[in-house]
C-alpha positions as CSV (number, residue, x, y, z in Angstrom):
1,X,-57.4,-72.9,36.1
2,X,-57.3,-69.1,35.5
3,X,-55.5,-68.1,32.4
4,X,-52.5,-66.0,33.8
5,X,-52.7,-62.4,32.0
6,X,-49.5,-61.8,29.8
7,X,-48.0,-59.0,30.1
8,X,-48.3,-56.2,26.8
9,X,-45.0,-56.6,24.6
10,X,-44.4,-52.8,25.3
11,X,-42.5,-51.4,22.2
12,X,-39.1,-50.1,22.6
13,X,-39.2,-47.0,21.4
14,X,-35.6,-45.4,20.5
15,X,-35.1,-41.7,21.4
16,X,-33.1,-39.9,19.2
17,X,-31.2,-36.7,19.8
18,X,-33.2,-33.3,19.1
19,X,-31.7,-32.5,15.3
20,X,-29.3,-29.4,15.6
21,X,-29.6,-26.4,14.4
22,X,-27.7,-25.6,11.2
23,X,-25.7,-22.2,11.2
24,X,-23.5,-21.2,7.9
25,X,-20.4,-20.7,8.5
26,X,-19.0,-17.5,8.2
27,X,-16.7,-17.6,4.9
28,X,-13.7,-15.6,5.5
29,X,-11.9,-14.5,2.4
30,X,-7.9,-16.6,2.1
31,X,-5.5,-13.9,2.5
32,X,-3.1,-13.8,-0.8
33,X,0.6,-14.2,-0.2
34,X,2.1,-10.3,0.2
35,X,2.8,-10.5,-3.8
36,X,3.2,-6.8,-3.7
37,X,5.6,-6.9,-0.9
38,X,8.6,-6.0,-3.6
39,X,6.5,-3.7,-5.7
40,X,5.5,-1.7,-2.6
41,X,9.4,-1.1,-2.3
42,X,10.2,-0.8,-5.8
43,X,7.4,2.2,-5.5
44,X,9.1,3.7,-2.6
45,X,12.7,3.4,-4.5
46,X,11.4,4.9,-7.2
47,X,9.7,7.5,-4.9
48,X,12.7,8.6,-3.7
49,X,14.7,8.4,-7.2
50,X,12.1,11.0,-8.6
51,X,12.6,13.5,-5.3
52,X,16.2,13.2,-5.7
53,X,15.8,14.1,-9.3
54,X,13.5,16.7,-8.8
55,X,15.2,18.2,-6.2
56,X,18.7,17.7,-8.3
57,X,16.8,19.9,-11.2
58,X,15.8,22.6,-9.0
59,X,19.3,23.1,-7.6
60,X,20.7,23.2,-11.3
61,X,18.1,25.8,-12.9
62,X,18.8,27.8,-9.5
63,X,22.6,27.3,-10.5
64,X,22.0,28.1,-14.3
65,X,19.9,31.0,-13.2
66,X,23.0,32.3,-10.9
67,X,25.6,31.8,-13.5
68,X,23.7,33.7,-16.5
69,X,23.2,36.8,-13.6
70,X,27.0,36.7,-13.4
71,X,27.4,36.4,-16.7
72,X,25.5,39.4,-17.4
73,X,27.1,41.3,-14.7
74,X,30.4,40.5,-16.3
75,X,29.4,41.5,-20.0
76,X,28.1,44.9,-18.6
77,X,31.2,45.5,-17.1
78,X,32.7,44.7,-20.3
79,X,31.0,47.5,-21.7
80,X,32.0,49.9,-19.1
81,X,35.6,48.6,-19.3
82,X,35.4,49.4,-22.9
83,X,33.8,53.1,-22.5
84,X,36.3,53.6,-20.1
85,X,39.5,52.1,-22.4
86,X,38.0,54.6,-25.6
87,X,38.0,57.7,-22.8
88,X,41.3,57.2,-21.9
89,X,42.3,56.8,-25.4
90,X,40.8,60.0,-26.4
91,X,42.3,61.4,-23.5
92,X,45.5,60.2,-24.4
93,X,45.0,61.8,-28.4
94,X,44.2,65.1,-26.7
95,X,47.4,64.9,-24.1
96,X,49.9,64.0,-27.1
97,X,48.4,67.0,-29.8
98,X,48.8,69.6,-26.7
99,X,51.9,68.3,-25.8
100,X,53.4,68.3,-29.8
101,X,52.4,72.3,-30.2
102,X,53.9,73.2,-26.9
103,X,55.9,70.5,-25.4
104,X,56.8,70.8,-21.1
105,X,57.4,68.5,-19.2
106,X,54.3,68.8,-17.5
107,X,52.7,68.0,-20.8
108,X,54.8,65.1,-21.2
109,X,54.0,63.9,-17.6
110,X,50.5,63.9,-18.4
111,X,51.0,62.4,-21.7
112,X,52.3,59.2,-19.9
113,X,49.7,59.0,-17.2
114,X,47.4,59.1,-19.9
115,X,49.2,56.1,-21.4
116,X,49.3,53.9,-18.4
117,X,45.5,54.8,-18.3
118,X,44.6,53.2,-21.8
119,X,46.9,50.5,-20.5
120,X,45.6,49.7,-17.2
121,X,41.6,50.3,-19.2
122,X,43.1,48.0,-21.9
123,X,44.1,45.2,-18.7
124,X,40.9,45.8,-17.2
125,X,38.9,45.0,-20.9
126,X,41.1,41.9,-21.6
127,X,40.2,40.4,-18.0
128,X,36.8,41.5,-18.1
129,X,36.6,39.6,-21.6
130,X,38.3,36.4,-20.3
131,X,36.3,36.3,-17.0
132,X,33.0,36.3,-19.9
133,X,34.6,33.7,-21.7
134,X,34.8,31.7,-18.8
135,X,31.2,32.5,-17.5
136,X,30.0,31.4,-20.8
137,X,32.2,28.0,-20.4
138,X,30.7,27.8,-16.9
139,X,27.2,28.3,-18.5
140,X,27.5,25.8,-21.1
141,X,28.3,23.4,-19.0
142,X,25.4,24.3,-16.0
143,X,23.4,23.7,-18.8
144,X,24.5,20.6,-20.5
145,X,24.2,19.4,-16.7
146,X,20.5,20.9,-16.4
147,X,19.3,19.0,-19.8
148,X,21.3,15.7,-18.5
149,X,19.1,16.1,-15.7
150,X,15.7,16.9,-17.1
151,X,16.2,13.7,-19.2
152,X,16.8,12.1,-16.1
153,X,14.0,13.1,-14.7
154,X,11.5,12.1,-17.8
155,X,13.2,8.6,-17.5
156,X,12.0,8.2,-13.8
157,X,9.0,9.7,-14.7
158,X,8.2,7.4,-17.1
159,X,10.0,4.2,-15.2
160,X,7.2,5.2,-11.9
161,X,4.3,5.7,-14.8
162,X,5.0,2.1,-15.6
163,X,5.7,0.9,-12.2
164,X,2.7,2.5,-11.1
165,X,0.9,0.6,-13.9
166,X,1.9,-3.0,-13.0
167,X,1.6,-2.5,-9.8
168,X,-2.5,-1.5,-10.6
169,X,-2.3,-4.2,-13.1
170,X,-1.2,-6.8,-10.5
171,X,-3.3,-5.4,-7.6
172,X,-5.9,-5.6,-9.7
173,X,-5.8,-9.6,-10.9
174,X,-4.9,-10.8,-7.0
175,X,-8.4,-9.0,-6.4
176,X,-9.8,-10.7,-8.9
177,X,-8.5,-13.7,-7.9
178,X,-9.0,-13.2,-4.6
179,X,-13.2,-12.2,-5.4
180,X,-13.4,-15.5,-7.1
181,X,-12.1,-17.5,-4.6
182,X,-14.5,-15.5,-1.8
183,X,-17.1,-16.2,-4.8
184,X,-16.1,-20.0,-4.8
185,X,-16.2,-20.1,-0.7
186,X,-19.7,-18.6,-0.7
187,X,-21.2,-21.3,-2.9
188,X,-19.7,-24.4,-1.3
189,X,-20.8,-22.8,2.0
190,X,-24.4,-22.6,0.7
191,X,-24.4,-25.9,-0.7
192,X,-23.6,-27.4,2.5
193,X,-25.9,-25.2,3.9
194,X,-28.5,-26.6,2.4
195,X,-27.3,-30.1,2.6
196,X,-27.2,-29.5,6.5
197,X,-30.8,-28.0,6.6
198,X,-31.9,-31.0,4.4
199,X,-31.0,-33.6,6.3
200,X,-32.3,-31.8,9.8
201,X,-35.7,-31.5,8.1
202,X,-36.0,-35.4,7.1
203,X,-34.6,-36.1,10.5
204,X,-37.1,-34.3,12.0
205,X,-39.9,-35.5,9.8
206,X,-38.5,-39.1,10.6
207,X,-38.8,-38.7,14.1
208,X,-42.2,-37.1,14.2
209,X,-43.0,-40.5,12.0
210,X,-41.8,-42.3,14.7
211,X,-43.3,-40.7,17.9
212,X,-47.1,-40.9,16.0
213,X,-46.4,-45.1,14.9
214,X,-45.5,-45.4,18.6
215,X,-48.4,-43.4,20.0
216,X,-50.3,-45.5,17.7
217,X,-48.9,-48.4,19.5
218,X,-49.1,-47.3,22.7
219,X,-53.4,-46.7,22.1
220,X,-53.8,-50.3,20.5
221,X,-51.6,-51.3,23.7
222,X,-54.0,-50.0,26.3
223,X,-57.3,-50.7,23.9
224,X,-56.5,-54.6,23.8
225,X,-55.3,-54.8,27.5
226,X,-58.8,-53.2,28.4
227,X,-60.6,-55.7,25.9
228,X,-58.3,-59.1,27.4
229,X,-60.3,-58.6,31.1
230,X,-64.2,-57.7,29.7
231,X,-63.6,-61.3,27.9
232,X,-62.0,-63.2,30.3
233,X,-65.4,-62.4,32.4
């Protein structure tokens, strides 16, 4: 009888999915907690402490500035007060000597209107002189007020110089922290990146391995199922 022909064992050959292509991720840098949330306000605080300082000085040289015009205005009339008490009193000397050599009644008359003259110029000095004292009390005290407030204003200066400061300082080490951790990102990203493009190349090179064994297969396949008939004849 006929040998019956068996069939060629044909090799199962596995297909495996294309590999993927690798793409990096895109590293985002973590957003730090708002860390500067209160030293943004503290800034404005302190912003607004310095203008009202600033502004506070302003108004008290302005007042200083007003006070020592008034006080000068007062001291000048002072003077004019006094020229005008040593006029009367001359006035006065002359009215008495003319009215001892010839004395009318007239004379006398004039003698006491020159009186209430030094009188009234010796009223007007007094007040002029207690108005000054005043001013100057008034003065003393616009500029005890203006030197309170000048220190004042070199304390907030130097409280926002310092604020300013930390708040640079601060900035500064959360950016720091903040590049390191982007820095830190970056390399584990590239690591896996080339992990990832690693393993797509073997897989690749595998499978390329695998298609040539079963081509090889496939031509000793069809070389000893052409071979089996010339023999069998």
């Amino acid at each position: 009888m006929p040998r019956t022909k068996k069939a060629p064992a044909k090799k199962a050959i596995s297909k495996k999915a294309p590999a993927k292509k690798v793409t990096a991720k895109k590293v985002t840098a973590k957003k730090s907690p708002a860390k500067t949330t209160k030293r943004v306000v503290a800034n404005k605080t302190s912003a607004a402490k310095t203008s009202e300082v600033i502004k506070l000085v302003a108004n008290l040289e302005k007042e200083l500035a007003s006070v020592e015009a008034q006080l000068d205005k007062l001291q000048a009339k002072v003077g004019k007060s006094e020229a005008k008490q040593l006029k009367a009193a001359e006035t006065l000397k002359a009215k008495r000597n003319a009215a001892k050599d010839k004395p009318t009644a007239a004379k006398k008359a004039a003698v006491e209107k020159a009186r209430a003259a030094v009188s009234a110029a010796r009223e007007e000095v007094r007040a002029s002189k207690k108005a000054v004292v005043a001013k100057r009390a008034e003065l003393k005290k616009a500029k005890a007020k203006l030197a309170k407030a000048n220190t004042a204003s070199k304390v907030v200066a130097n409280a926002q110089a310092k604020l300013e400061s930390s708040t640079a300082k601060a900035i500064a080490r959360i950016q720091a922290k903040a590049d390191k951790q982007i820095a830190a990102l970056r390399k584990k990203a590239d690591r896996e990146l080339a992990r990832r493009e690693k393993a797509a190349l073997k897989s690749a090179q595998s499978t390329q391995r695998r298609k040539r064994k079963a081509k090889v297969a496939a031509a000793t396949v069809a070389v000893e199922t052409e071979a089996t008939p010339a023999q069998s004849n």
